[in-house]
N, C-alpha and C positions, 0 to 999 in steps of 0.2 A: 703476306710477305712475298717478295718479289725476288729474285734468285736470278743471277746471268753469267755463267764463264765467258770471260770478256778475249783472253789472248790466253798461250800456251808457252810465250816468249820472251815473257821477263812482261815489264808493266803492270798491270791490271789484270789480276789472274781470275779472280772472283769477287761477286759483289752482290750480298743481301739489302733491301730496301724493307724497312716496314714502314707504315701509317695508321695511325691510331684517330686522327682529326676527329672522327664522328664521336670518338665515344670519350675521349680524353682532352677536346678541344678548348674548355673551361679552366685546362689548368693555367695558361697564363694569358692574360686578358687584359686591357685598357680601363682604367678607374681613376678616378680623380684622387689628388693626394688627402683633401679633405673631404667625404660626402658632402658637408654638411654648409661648404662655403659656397659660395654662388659663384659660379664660373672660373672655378678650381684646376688649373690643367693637367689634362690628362697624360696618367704614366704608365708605361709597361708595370703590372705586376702577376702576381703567379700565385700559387697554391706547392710553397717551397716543399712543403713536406709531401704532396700527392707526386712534385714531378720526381722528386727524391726516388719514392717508393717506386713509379714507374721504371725511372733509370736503373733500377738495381734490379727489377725483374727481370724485363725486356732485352737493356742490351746486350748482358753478356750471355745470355741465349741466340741472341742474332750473331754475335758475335762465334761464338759455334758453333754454330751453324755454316757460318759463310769458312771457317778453318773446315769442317769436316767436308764440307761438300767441294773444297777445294784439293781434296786428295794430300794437302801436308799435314804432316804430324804436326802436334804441338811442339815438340823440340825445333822443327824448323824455323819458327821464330825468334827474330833477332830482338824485336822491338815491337812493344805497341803502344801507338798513339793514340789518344782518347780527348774530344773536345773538352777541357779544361773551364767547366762552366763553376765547380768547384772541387779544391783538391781533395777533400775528405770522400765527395762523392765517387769521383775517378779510380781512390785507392780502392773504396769497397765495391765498385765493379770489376776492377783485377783480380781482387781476390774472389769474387764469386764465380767469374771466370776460368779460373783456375781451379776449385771446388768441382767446376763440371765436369771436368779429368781427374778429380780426385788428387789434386796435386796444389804445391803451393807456388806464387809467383817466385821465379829466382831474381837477385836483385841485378837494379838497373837493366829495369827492361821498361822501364815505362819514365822516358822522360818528362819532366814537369818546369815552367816556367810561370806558372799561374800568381807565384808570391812577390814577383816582380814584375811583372806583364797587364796580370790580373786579366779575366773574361775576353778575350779578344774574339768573340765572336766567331764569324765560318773562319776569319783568321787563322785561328789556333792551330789546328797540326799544319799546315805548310809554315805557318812559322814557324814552328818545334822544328818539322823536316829540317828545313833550312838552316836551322841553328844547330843541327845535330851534322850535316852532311861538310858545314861548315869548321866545326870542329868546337863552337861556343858552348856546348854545354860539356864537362866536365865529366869522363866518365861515362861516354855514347859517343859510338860511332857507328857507322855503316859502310860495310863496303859494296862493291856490282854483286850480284846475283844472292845477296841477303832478301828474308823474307820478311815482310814488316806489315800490321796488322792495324787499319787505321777503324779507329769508330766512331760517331756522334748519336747524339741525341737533340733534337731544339725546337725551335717552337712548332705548337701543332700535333705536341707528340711524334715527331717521325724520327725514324732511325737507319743508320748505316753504318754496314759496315762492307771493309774489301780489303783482300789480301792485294798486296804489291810486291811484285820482286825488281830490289833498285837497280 
């Protein structure tokens, strides 16, 4: 895991990097839709329940990780963002997240657009950002000098996370 205080000044305050490739790299892979047809085209697919189990270990561990060694409390958090590859998965790295403190998510803090958007890829939190800063999601805002906690997980196994102050 890779670890860097990026600025002291608002933007980018801190930011965890993990990579798992070598040992987790199988979990989603290129296969054809049929084995069995002859020149069947090939499609992204995954090992849904290994990268499941990953994401719920991994992130919200990196995830405080990059808070603790960013010197903010968890109360300083406005908001956190999380690549929205599925909603069920997002909520229980929130809440495992929050388990690491011994504490539960408080609500609307973790905006979601996934049920109308669906998977949009690296897309996902600058467009939450966007739509939160913007004033489209209902219920989230932010304003200059909030602190907000973005994270991913995708292919490859790698992960990140980084405190931002907007």
């Amino acid at each position: 895991m890779v670890t860097k205080s990026l600025s002291d000044e608002g933007g980018i305050l801190h930011a965890v990097v993990r990579s798992d490739t070598l040992t987790e790299a199988d979990y989603i892979y290129s296969g054809k839709a049929n084995a069995d047809q002859e020149g069947s085209p090939q499609f992204i697919k995954m090992h849904g329940h290994k990268v499941y189990e990953y994401a719920l270990t991994q992130v919200p561990g990196a995830m405080k990780k990059c808070l603790d060694e960013s010197g903010l409390p968890l109360e300083a958090l406005k908001m956190i963002f999380i690549h929205q590859a599925n909603e069920k998965m997002d909520e229980a790295i929130l809440r495992e997240f929050y388990r690491l403190y011994g504490q539960t998510p408080p609500p609307a803090i973790l905006p979601m657009n996934i049920r109308w958007m669906g998977n949009s890829s690296v897309a996902t939190i600058p467009t939450l950002l966007h739509q939160v800063m913007q004033g489209e999601l209902p219920g989230y805002s932010l304003q200059k000098e909030d602190y907000i906690l973005l994270a991913s997980v995708g292919a490859g196994m790698n992960i990140n996370a980084l405190i931002y102050q907007v």
